[in-house]
C-alpha positions, 0 to 999 in steps of 0.5 A: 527345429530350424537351426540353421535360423541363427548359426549359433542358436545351440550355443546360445541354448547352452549359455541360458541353461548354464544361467541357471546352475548354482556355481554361477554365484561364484563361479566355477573357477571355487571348484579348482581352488585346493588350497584348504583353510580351517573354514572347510565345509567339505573337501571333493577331491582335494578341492575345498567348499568354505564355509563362505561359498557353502553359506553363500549358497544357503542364502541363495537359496533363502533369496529364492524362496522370498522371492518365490512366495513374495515375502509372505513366508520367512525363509529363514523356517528352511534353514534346517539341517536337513535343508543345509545338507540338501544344498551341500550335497548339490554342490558336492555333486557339481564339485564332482564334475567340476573336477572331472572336467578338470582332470579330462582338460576339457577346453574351449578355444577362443574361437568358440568362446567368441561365438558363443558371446557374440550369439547371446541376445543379452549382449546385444543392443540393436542386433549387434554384440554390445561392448556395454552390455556384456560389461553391464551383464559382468558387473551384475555377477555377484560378485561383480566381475571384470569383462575379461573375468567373464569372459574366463567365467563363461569359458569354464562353464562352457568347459563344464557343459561339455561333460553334462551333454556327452552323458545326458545328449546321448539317450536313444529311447524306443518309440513304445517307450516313449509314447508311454513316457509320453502319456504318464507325462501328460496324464491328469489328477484332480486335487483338493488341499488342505493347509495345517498350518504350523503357526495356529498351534503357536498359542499352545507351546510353552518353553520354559527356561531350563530349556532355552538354556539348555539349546544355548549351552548346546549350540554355543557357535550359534551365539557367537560374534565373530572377530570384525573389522571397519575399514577404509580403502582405496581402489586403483583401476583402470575403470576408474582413471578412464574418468580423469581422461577425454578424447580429443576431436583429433583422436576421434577422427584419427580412429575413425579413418583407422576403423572404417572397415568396421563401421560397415553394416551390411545388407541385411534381409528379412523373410518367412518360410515354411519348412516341409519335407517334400518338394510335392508338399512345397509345391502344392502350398506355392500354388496355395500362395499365388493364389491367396499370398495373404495366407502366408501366416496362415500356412505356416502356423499349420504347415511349417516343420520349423515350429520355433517359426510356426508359432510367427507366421513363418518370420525369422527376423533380419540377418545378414549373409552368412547366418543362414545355410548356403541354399537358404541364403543364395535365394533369399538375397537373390529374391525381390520383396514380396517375391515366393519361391521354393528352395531346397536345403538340407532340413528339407523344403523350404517356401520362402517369401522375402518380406524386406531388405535394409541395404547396407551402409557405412555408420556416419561418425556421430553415430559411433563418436560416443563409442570411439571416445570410450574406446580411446579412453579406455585405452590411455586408462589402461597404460596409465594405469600401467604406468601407475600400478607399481608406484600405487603399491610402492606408496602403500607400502612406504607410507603404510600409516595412512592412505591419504598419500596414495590417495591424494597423488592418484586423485582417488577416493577414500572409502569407508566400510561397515563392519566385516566379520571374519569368516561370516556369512558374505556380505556386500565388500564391493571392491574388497571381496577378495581372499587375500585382501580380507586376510591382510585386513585380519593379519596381526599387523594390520590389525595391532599397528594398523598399517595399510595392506599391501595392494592387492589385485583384486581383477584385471587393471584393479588394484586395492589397498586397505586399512583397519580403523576399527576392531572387535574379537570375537565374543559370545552373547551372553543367554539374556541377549539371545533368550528370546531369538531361541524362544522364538526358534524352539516355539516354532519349531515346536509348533511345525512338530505339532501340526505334522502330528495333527496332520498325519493323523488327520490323514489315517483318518480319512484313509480309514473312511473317516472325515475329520474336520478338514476345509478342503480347498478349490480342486484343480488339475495337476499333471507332471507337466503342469503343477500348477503351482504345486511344488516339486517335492508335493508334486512327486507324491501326488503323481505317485499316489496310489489311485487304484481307489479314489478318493485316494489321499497323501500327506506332506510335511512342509519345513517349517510351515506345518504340513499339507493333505490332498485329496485326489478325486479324479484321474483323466489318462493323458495320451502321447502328442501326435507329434512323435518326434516331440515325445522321443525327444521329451522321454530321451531328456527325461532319460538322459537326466537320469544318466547324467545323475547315475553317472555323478553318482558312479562319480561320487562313488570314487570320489574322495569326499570328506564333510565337517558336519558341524559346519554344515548344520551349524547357521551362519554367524553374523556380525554382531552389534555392539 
């Protein structure tokens, strides 16, 4: 990999690999919370996972799912016991180095953070780092988050893949393994499947009443409303009162003349080059060039060691001084369009040809006149609303029979809400989904004497203060209201059951020689590298399978859905890349993600960890409708 291509490049693979951990639904800063509650799922080194984050991480996980199968499955069949623990034991794991990243202070100074923004191609607009696009990418968090919140966020996760690459970076794997590793990795096996679908034996279930009563009686939190509220409130934040305010031509003109260093756009330069080892090698193909220059593409894609350009023809894009390596650099803003020449650095040779120049220039006023106005707008928002915070909250608090004061002076919006369940599964609260804002709404006094919460910050330059219009208690429906959801319940599962019996016996049977009545799919090839849509869990015993025999045959229950038998009827042996380093650094990953996980389990091991098993195989409760 060419890396010097941009100077920030393994930062920015860092940042879209944290993308996909699971604590970015509420970040990590859940993982540093020790202040307990009764709502607890369990507890990872004094540090509590609520029942809130733990049913947000459940429904994540059912979003996925519909997603995955374009609503054609209910995802809701996954929300077993077994499927709850699986996603509990995941967070576990993450609280577990969460913590450890605490307790080592693993940090990350703002010079690094700076660049590791500033480097991410989704705040960017046009090349260049987007004010409005990092705050665009803040607020599509959920739940929406501040910039500077952000900004915290992304330090933290930062902070918490320093601790995963120092165990998982570090694995060295012999050559012989690796080309084994390799070949296992791309060796291929023929498949057939065959589908027993848990909803054909639907038909043949029948749940008599004694037995519904008997789940209802058994499970009585899972038919419970809980304590709810309907709310109205007020939001005071600097966002909102950058829309009462403008900014003069004067004030325009003022900040432009002030920041006219940093309208400067400098020179930017675009080139290809091949990447090779040798100054014979790079030689020979500037020969090669002068005589056919045409062939620069061509040359690159079989040539260049740089295979992350390969795949262009060569081309890196545009960049300006100091985003490449010194050598690079000096040649490439030395060299005249068209111009080949060869220049050495210290990832080899390099056979560069500059494609184009975009001299630099200073960006005329109406071209950032839009982004100056915003900017002076934020800033008298922001000392507004400084100036405006403590007599926001004065005014709540002395007039706390009614918003509309507050409201009318600060010219803002009352707003109403839906019901909100009080430790229910999480909802859409905008601006009140705040810890300490949903527990003033559920206090006694806000709720007998409805008077308005304190304000509350809720982000950065955001004040909220709430009030209760409407409550419920909490109350249990009663058997005739939920009869027929536990009938469906038991049905189903009853019927999941019936089809895992069909189908494991339908199994034996072919693993004797028989042939039971069984429609086999069209076969496909499968390999650990291509699943080709298999997913993980059947994949893994389809790799294992003993196929010293074939056909050879193995059989998956499938949550809620029946169950799956494949037939696999042909084995062709991968062999290992010709690209060595490729398979080492493929075997040294999949190596050091077994570390890693060996270390979060030597981790576990002298963690202190306690579960609320009800809590965990219990479904989250929601707001009832009465």
């Amino acid at each position: 990999m060419f890396d010097f291509v941009q100077k920030h490049k393994r930062v920015l693979q860092v940042f879209l690999g944290l993308i996909a951990l699971t604590f970015a639904t509420w970040g990590i800063e859940s993982y540093t919370r020790f202040a307990g509650g009764r709502d607890t799922v369990a507890t990872v080194n004094g540090s509590d996972i609520t029942q809130r984050e733990f049913d947000a991480q459940v429904a994540a996980q059912q979003e996925q799912i519909r997603r995955m199968f374009a609503g054609r499955v209910d995802p809701g069949t996954f929300d077993t016991p077994e499927g709850r623990r699986a996603v509990l034991d995941q967070m576990i794991n993450e609280r577990v180095v969460a913590t450890e990243t605490v307790k080592r202070n693993l940090q990350i100074d703002d010079k690094r953070l700076t660049d590791l923004i500033l480097s991410v191609p989704e705040f960017q607009e046009n090349g260049r780092f987007s004010e409005d696009a990092f705050d665009r990418v803040a607020r599509s968090q959920n739940p929406p988050l501040s910039s500077r919140q952000f900004a915290e966020r992304l330090r933290q996760m930062f902070a918490f893949q320093q601790l995963v690459s120092a165990v998982g970076d570090t694995t060295i794997v012999p050559h012989s393994v690796a080309d084994r590793l390799a070949a296992i990795e791309a060796q291929q096996r023929e498949i057939s499947e065959s589908r027993i679908a848990a909803r054909q034996y639907l038909d043949k279930v029948k749940i008599d009443e004694a037995k519904l009563k008997e789940y209802y009686d058994a499970n009585p939190a899972e038919f419970r409303t809980p304590e709810r509220v309907r709310a109205e409130y007020v939001v005071l934040s600097a966002e909102n009162l950058a829309k009462q305010e403008t900014a003069t031509e004067e004030e325009i003109k003022q900040a432009y003349e002030a920041r006219a260093n940093a309208f400067k756009v400098e020179e930017q330069r675009r080139a290809s080059h091949i990447l090779v080892k040798t100054k014979e090698e790079a030689d020979k193909i500037l020969a090669e060039l002068k005589k056919n220059p045409g062939a620069f593409a061509e040359l690159a894609k079989k040539d260049s060691q740089d295979s992350g350009s390969a795949e262009k023809g060569g081309d890196l894009g545009w960049f300006a001084r100091g985003a490449m390596v010194k050598p690079f650099e000096e040649a490439v803003f030395s060299m005249k369009p068209g111009e080949i020449r060869v220049a050495q650095s210290e990832f080899g040779f390099h056979v560069i040809k500059l494609t184009g120049i975009q001299p630099g220039k200073t960006r005329p006023l109406d071209e950032v006149r839009k982004e100056l106005a915003a900017g002076i707008t934020k800033q008298k928002a922001a000392k507004k609303y400084a100036e405006s915070a403590e007599a926001f909250g004065n005014m709540v608090y002395e007039q706390a029979e009614s918003l509309k004061p507050a409201a009318e002076r600060f010219k803002l919006q009352i707003q109403t809400t839906g019901w909100i369940a009080k430790g229910g599964p999480p909802q859409e609260l905008g601006a009140l989904d705040n810890p300490k804002l949903l527990a003033a709404l559920f206090s006694q006094d806000a709720i007998a004497n409805k008077r308005n919460t304190d304000a509350v910050e809720v982000a950065p330059n955001t004040l909220v203060a709430a009030r209760v219009i409407e409550h419920q208690p909490a109350a249990q429906k009663k058997f005739e209201e939920v009869k027929g959801e536990i009938a469906d319940q038991l049905r189903r599962r009853e019927a999941a059951r019936l089809a895992e019996q069909d189908g494991a016996a339908k199994l034996e049977q072919l693993k004797k020689g028989e042939s039971p009545a069984i429609q086999w799919g069209a076969p496909r090839m499968v390999s650990r590298r291509n699943a080709q849509g298999l997913p993980a869990e059947i994949l893994r015993q389809v790799v294992a399978a003993d196929v010293s025999k074939l056909p050879s045959y193995v059989g998956v229950p499938v949550p809620g859905e029946g169950y799956v038998i494949l037939r696999i009827s042909k084995v062709v042996e991968g062999q290992a890349p010709a690209d060595a380093k490729q398979s080492e650094a493929r075997a040294a990953a999949a190596e050091g993600g077994a570390d890693y996980e060996a270390y979060v389990s030597a981790l576990k091991e002298r963690a202190s960890i306690s579960i609320n098993s009800g809590s965990v195989e219990k479904k989250a409760e929601g707001p009832g409708s009465n």
